[in-house]
NUMIFI-97264 format. One record per atom (N, C-alpha, C, O): x, y, z; residue in one letter. Coordinates in steps of 0.1 Angstrom, whole numbers, plus 5000, padded with zeros to 4 digits. Layout:
// NUMIFI-97264
XYZa ...
END
This chain:
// NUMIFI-97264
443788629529x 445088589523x 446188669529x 445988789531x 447288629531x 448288639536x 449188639523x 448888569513x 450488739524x 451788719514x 451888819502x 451088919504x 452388809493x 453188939483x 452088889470x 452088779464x 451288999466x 450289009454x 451489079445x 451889189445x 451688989438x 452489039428x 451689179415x 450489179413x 452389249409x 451889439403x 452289419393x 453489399391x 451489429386x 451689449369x 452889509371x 453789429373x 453289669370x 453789729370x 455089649370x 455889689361x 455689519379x 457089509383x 457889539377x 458789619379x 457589419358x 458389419349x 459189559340x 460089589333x 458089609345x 458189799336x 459189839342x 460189879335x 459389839358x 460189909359x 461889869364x 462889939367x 461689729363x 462789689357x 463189679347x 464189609347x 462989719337x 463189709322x 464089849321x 465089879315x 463189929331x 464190089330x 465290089339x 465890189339x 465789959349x 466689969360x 467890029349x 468590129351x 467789929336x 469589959328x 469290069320x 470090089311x 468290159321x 467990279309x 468490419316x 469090509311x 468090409331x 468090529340x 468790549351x 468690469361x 469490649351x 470090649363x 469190619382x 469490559392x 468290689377x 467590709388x 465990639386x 465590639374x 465290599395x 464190539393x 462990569403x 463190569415x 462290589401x 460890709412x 459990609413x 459890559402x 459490559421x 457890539420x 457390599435x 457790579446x 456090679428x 455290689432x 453990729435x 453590769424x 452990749443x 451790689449x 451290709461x 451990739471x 449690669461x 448990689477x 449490629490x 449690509487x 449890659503x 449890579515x 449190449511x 448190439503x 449890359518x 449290199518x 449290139501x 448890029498x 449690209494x 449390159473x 450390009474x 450189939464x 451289969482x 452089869482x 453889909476x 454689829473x 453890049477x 455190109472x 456890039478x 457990009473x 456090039492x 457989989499x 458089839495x 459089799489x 456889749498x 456589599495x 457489589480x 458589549478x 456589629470x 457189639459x 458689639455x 459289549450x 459089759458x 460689789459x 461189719468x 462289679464x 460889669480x 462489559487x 461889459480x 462989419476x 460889379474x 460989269465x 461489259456x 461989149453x 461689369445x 461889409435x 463889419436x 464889359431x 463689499444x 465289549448x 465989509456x 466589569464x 465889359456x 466189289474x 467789319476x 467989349488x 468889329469x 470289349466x 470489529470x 471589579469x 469389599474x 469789729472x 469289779486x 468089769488x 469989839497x 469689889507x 468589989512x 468290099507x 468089929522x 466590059518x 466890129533x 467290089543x 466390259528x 466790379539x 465090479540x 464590549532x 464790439553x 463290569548x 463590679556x 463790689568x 463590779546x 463490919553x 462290919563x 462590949575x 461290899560x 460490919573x 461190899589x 460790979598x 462090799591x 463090829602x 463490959604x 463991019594x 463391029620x 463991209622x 465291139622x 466091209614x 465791059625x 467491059625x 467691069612x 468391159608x 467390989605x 467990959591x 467491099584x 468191159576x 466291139588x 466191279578x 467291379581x 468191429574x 466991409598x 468491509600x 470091479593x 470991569593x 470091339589x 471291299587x 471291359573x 472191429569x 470291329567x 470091379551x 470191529549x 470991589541x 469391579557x 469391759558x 470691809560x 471091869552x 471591779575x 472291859577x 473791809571x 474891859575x 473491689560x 474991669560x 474491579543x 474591459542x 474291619538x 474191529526x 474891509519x 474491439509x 476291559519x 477391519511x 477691369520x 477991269513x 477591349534x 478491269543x 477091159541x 477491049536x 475791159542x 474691119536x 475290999521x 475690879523x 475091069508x 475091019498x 476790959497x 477090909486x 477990969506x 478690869509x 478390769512x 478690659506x 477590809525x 477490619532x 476090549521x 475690439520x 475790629517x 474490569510x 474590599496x 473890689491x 475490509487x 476190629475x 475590559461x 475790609449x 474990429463x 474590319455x 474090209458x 474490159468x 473090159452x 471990039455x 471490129464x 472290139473x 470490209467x 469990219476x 468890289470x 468790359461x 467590219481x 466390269482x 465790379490x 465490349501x 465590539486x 465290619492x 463890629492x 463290679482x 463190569504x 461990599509x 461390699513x 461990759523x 459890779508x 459490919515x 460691019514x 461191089522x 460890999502x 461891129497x 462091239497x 463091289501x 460991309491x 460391419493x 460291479510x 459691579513x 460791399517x 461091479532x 462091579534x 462191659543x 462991549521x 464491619521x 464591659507x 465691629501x 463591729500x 463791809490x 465291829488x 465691789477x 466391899496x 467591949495x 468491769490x 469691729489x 467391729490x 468691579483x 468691589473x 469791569469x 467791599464x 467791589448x 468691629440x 469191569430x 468891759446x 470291839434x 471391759441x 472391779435x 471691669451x 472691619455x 473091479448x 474191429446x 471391439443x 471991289439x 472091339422x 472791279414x 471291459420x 471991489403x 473691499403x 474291469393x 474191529412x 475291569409x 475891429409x 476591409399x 475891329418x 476491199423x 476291129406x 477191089399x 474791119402x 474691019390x 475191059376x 475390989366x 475191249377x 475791259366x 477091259365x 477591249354x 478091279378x 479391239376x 479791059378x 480991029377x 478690959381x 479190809382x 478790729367x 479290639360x 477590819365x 477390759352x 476390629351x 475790589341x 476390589358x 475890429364x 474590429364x 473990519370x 474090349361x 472490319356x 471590239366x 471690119365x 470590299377x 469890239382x 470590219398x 470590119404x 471390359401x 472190369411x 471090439425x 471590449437x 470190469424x 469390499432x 467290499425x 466690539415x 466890429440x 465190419435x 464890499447x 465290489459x 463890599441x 462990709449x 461690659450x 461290579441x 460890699460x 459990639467x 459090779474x 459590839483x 457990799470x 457190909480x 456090889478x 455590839468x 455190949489x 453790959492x 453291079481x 452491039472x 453791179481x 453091319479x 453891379467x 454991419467x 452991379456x 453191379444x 453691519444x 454791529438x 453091649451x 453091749446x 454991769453x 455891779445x 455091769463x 456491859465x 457591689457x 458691709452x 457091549459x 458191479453x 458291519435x 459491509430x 457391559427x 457091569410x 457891709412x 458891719404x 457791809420x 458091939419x 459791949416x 460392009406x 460391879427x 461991849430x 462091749413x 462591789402x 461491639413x 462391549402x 462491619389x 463591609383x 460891699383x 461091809376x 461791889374x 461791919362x 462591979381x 463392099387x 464192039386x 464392059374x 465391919390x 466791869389x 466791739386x 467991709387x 466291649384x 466191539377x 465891469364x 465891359359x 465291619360x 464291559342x 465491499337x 466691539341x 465291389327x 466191349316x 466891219327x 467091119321x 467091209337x 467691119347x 466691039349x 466890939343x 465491049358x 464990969363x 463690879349x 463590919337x 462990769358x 461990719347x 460890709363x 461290689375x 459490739359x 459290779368x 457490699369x 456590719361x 457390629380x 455890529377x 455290559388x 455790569399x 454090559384x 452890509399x 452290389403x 451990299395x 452290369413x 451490269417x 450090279430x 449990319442x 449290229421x 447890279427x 447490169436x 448290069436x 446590169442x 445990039445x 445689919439x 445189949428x 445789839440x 445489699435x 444489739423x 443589819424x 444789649411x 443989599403x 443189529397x 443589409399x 442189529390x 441289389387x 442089299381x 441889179385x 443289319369x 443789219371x 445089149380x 445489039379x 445489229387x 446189159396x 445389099409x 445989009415x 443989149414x 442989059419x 442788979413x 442888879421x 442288949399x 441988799395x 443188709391x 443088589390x 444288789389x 445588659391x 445488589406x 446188499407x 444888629415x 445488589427x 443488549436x 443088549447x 443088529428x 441888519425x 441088569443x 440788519454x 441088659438x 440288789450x 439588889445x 439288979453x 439088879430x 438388959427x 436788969439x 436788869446x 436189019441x 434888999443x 433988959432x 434188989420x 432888879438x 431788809428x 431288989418x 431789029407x 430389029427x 429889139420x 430389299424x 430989319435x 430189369416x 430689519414x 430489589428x 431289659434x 429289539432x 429189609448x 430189599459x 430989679463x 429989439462x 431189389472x 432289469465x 432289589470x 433189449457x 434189509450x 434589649455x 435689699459x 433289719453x 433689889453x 433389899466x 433590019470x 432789809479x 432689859490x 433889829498x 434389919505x 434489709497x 435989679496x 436989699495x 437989659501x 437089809483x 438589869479x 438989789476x 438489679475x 440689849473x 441689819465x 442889809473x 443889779467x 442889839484x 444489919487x 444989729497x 444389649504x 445989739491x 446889569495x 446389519512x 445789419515x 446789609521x 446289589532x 445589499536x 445789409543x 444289549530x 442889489533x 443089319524x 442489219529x 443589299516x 444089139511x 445089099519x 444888989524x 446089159520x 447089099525x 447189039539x 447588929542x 446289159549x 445989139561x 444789119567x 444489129579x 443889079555x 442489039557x 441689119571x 441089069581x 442289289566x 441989369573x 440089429572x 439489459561x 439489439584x 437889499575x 437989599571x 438689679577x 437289629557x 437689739553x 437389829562x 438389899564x 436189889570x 435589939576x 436690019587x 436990139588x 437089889593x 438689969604x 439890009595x 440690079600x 439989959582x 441089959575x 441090129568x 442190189566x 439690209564x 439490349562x 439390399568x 439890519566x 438790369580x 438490479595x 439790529598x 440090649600x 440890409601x 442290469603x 442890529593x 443690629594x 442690489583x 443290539567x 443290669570x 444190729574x 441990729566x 441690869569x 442090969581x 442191089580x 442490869595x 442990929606x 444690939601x 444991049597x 445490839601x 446790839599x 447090879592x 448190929594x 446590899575x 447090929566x 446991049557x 447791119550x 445291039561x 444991199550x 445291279562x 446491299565x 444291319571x 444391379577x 445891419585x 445991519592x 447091309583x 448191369587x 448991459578x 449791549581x 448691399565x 449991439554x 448791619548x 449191719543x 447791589552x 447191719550x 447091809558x 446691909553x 447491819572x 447891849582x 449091929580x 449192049583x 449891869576x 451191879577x 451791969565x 452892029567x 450991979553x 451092059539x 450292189541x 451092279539x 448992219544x 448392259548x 447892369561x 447192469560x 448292329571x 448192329586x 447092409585x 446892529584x 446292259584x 444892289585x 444392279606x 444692189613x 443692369608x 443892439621x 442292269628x 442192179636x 441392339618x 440092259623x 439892159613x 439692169601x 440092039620x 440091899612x 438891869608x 438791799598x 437891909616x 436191859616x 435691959600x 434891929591x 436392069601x 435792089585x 436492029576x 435891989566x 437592009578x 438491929566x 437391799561x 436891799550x 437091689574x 436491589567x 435091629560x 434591569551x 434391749567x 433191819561x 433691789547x 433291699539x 434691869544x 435191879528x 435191769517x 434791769505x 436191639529x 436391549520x 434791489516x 434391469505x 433991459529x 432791419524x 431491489513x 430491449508x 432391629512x 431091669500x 431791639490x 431191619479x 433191619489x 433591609473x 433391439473x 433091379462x 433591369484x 432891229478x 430991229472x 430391189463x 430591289481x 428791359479x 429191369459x 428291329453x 429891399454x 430291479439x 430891399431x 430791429419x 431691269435x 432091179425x 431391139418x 430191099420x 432191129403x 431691139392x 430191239385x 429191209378x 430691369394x 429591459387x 430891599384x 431991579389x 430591709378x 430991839372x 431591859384x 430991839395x 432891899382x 433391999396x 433092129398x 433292189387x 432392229412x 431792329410x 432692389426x 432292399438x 433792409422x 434492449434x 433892529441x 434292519453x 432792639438x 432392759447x 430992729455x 430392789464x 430592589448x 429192519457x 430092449466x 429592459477x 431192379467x 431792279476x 432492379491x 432692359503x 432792499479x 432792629492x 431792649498x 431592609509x 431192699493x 430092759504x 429292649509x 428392689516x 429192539507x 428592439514x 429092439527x 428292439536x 430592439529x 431492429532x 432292569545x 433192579554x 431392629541x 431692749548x 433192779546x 433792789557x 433892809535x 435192809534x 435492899518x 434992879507x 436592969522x 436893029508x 437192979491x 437992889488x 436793039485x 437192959472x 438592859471x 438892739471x 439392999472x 441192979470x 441592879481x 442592819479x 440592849496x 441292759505x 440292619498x 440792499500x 439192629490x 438992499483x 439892449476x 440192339478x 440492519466x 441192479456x 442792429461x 443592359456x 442792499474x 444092409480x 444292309487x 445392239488x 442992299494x 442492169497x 442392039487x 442791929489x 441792089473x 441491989461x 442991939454x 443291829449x 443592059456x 445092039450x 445491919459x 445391809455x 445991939471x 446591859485x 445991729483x 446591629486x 444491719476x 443791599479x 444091539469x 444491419473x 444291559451x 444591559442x 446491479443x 446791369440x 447191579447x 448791519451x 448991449457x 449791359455x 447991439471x 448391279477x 447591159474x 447291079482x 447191159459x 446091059454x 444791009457x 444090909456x 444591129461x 443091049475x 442191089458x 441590989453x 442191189452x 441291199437x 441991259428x 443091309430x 441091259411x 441691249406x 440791339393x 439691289388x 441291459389x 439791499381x 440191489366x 441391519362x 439091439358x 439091379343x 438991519338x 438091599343x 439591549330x 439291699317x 438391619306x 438291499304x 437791739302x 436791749290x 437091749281x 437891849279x 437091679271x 437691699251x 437091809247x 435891799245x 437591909245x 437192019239x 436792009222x 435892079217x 437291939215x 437591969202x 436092039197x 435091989200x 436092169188x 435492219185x 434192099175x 434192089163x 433592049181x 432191979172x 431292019178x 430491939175x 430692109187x 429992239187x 430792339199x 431792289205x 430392459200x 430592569209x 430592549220x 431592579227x 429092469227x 428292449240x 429092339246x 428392239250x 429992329248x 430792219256x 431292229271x 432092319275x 430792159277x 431692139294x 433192219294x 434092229285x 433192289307x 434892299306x 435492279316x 436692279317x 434292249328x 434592189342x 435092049341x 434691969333x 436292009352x 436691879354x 435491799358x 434491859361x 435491629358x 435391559370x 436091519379x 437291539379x 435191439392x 436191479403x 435591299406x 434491249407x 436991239406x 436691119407x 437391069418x 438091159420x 437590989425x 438290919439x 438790799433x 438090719427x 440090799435x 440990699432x 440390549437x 440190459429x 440190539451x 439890429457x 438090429461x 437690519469x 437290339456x 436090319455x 435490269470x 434390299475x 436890189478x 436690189493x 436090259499x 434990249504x 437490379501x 437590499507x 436290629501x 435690719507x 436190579490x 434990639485x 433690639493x 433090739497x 433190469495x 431990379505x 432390469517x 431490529523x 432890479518x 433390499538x 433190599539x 432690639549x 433590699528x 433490849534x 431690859533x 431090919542x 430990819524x 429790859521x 428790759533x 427590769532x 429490689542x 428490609549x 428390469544x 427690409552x 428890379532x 428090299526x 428890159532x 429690109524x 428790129541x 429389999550x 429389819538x 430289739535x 428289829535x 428289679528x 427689739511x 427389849506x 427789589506x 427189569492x 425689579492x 425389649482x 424989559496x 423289619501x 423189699506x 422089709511x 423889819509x 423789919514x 423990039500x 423390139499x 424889979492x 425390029482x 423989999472x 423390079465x 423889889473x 422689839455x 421689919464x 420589859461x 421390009471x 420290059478x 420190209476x 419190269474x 421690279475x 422290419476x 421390459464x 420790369458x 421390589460x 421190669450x 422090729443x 421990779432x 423490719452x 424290749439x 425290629437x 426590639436x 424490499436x 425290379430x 425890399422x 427090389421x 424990459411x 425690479396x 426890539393x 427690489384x 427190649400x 428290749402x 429390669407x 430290659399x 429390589420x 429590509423x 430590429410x 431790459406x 429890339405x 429890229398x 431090299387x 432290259384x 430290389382x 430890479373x 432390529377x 433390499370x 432390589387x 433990609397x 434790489396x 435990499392x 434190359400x 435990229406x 435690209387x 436790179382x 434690219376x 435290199364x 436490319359x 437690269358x 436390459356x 436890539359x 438090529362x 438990559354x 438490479376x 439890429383x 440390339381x 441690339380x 439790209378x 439990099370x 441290129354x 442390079350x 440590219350x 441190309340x 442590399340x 443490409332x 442190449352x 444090509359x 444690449365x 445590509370x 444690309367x 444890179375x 445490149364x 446690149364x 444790129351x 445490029336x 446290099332x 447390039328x 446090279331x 446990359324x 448590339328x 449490309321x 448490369344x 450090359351x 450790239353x 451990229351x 450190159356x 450489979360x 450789919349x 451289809352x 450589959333x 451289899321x 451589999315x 451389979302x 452090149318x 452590229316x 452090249301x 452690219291x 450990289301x 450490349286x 450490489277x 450190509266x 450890569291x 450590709289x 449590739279x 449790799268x 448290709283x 447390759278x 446690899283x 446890939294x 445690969272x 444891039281x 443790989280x 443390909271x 443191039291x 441691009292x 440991119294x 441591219297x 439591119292x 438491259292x 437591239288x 437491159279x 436691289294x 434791259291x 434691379280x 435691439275x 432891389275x 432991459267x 430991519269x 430091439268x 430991619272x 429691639275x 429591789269x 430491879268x 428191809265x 427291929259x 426891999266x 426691949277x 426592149264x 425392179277x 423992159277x 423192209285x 423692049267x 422592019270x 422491899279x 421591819281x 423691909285x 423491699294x 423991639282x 423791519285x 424491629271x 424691469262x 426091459270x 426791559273x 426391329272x 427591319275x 428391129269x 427791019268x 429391159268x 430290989268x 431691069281x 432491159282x 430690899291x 431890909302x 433190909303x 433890969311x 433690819289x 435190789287x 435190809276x 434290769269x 436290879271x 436890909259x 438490919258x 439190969266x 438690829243x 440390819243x 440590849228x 440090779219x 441390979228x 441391029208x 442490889205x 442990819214x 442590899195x 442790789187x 443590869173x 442890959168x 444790839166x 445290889159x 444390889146x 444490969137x 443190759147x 442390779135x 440990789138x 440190739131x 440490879153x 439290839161x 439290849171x 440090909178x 438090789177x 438290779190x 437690639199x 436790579194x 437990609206x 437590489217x 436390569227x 436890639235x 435090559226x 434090579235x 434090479250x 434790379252x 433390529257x 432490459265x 431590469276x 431790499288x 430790439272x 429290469281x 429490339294x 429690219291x 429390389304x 429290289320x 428090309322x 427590419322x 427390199325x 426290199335x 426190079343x 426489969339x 425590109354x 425989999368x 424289909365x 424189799370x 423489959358x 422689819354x 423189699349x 424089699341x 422389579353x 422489479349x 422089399337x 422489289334x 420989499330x 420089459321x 420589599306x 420689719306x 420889489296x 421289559284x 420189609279x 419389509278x 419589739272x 418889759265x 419389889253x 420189979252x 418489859247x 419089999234x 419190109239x 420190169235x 418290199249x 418590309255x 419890339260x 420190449264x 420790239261x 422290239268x 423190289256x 424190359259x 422790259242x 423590319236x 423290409231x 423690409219x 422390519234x 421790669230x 423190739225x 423690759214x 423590759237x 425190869240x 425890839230x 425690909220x 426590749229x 427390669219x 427290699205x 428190719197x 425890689203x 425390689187x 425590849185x 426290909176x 424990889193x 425091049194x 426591139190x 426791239182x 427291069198x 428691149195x 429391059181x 430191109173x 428890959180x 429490939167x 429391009157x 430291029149x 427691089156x 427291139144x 427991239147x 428991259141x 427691309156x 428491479159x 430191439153x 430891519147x 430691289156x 432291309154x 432191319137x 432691399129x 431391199133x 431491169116x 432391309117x 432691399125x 432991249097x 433491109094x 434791039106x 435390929104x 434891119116x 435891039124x 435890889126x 434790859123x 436590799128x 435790659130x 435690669144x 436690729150x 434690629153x 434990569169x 434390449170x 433390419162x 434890389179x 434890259182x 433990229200x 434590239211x 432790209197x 431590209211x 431690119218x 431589999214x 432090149234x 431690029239x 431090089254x 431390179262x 429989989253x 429089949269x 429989909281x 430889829279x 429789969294x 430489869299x 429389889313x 428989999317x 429089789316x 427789799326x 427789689337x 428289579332x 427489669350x 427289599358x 427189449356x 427289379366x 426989419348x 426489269348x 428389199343x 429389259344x 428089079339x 429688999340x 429788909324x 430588819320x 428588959319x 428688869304x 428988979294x 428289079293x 430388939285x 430488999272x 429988949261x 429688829258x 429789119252x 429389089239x 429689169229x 429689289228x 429989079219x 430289139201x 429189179196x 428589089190x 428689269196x 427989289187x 428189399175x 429189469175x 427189409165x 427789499150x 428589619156x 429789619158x 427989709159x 428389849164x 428889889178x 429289999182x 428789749183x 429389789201x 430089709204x 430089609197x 430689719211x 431389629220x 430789639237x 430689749243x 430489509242x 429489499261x 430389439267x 430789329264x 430989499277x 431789469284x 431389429293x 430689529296x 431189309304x 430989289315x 431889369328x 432989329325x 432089449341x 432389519350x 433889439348x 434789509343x 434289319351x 435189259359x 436289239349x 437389219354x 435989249334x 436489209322x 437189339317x 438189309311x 437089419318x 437889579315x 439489589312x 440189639303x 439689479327x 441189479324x 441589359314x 442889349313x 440989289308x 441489189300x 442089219289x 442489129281x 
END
């Protein structure tokens, strides 16, 4: 398919065009960010810093800059010219005018860093991830089953330009991580870098243990954790915290380490098709991850600000998803089987008793595509999540 998949997200952030002066989105290389914004903003001039001319022009002269570019205008890859931000605070707090400039960047950590520092209270500020299940099934591209799905990815490209996924990650990883990590980093030997990325995909959806991913790794703690950071800011993953709340002592306190895109996921680990995948041994993790993301896909794209967090014991008991609840909590156990049986709600039953009297509300969500009501659960079929 060819043409413009229209993003949950649109309406959200037009709703804030007349609230805010300033307007951000952003997100991973390829998430559909520029697409978005010139459709969105067709009346408003778009400028990408990624241009060396247009950046020098921003750097060495930004008062003569936010002249010629003083309203309606779309600043792309923003975060190239940090030194603009306190420039456009000064422009919107003396014009007053609502929705006088939309920001645009790859790399969360130095663009969040600047908007934080001279923008709070000005801007309204959204992500956009890769495609989601339901903006796939509006445009009816979901895949049949969970496999194809998560071997396929998410990122617009591969729909739009009925690109194979297979060439569509290989370059992904060449042009984009490995440049924008390159470039934050000046990481010297690229061949350990992908060593890296491939053990922390080897780890999705299990405990993060930074000092095994080192020494696997042949690399120091502190240059793991700046690597995970770098990987983390440019969206490539994304690690879930633990609910602490005291209902025993013996609780997790390590993150998970989950991967934004279930594609990019397949590809790093080897996994080419959907039979290659229903074959893998860590399907489950797998399966468990694009639900997971699915999740940070719903959170940002209908702006919920929610949290999310697993919840595990040191004995192994664990519920993969957890959402407190002003009177409770929302569970939920994932599993990539197809076949329901009572053993699937072990976990579930378990943390309820540990929460009593809290109320939570159980739900299955497992590989197969048929839902169900029943007394104490709710069975979600894979494809149905975003409904």
């Amino acid at each position: 398919m060819s043409g413009y998949i229209k993003r949950q997200i649109t309406e959200i952030i037009k709703a804030q065009q007349s609230k805010f002066p300033v307007l951000a989105v952003t997100g991973p290389r390829q998430s559909g960010k520029t697409t978005l914004l010139k459709e969105l903003f067709s009346d408003y001039r778009y400028i990408s810093l990624e241009n060396p001319d247009t950046r020098s022009f921003a750097t060495d002269d930004p008062v003569g800059f936010l002249n010629q570019y003083n309203e309606k205008v779309i600043f792309d890859e923003v975060q190239r010219v940090p030194s603009l931000f306190s420039y456009i605070q000064t422009r919107v707090d003396e014009s007053g005018h609502m929705g006088q400039f939309i920001l645009s960047g790859s790399q969360n950590f130095h663009l969040l860093t600047s908007i934080t520092q001279t923008l709070a209270g000005r801007v309204a500020l959204f992500k956009l991830l890769p495609l989601d299940f339901s903006e796939l099934k509006a445009n009816d591209l979901l895949e049949n089953t969970y496999t194809s799905a998560a071997v396929k990815g998410f990122y617009p490209a591969i729909f739009d330009r009925d690109i194979d996924p297979v060439i569509f990650y290989a370059n992904y990883i060449q042009t984009y991580i490995e440049k924008d990590v390159t470039e934050l980093l000046n990481i010297k030997d690229l061949k350990l870098f992908r060593t890296f990325l491939g053990l922390c995909a080897g780890r999705a959806g299990q405990l993060l243990n930074v000092s095994a991913i080192a020494n696997e790794c042949d690399i120091s703690q502190p240059t793991a954790k700046a690597w995970l950071s770098i990987l983390e800011s440019s969206y490539i993953i994304f690690l879930l915290q633990p609910y602490h709340q005291n209902f025993n002592k013996r609780l997790v306190k390590s993150p998970k380490i989950y991967f934004y895109d279930t594609g990019l996921l397949n590809h790093l680990l080897g996994i080419r098709t959907a039979e290659e995948l229903n074959e893998n041994r860590l399907k489950g993790n797998i399966f468990e991850n694009m639900i997971l993301a699915e999740y940070q896909k719903k959170n940002h794209h209908r702006y919920l600000h929610q949290d999310y967090y697993f919840w595990q014991d040191s004995s192994g008991h664990e519920v993969d998803l957890l959402i407190k609840k002003h009177n409770g909590f929302d569970i939920f156990e994932v599993k990539a089987t197809q076949t329901i049986t009572s053993a699937l709600f072990k976990e579930l039953d378990r943390f309820a008793e540990i929460a009593a009297p809290e109320k939570v509300n159980k739900t299955l969500i497992y590989g197969g595509v048929e839902n169900q009501e029943r007394s104490n659960y709710k069975v979600l079929g894979w494809e149905n999540i975003s409904d």
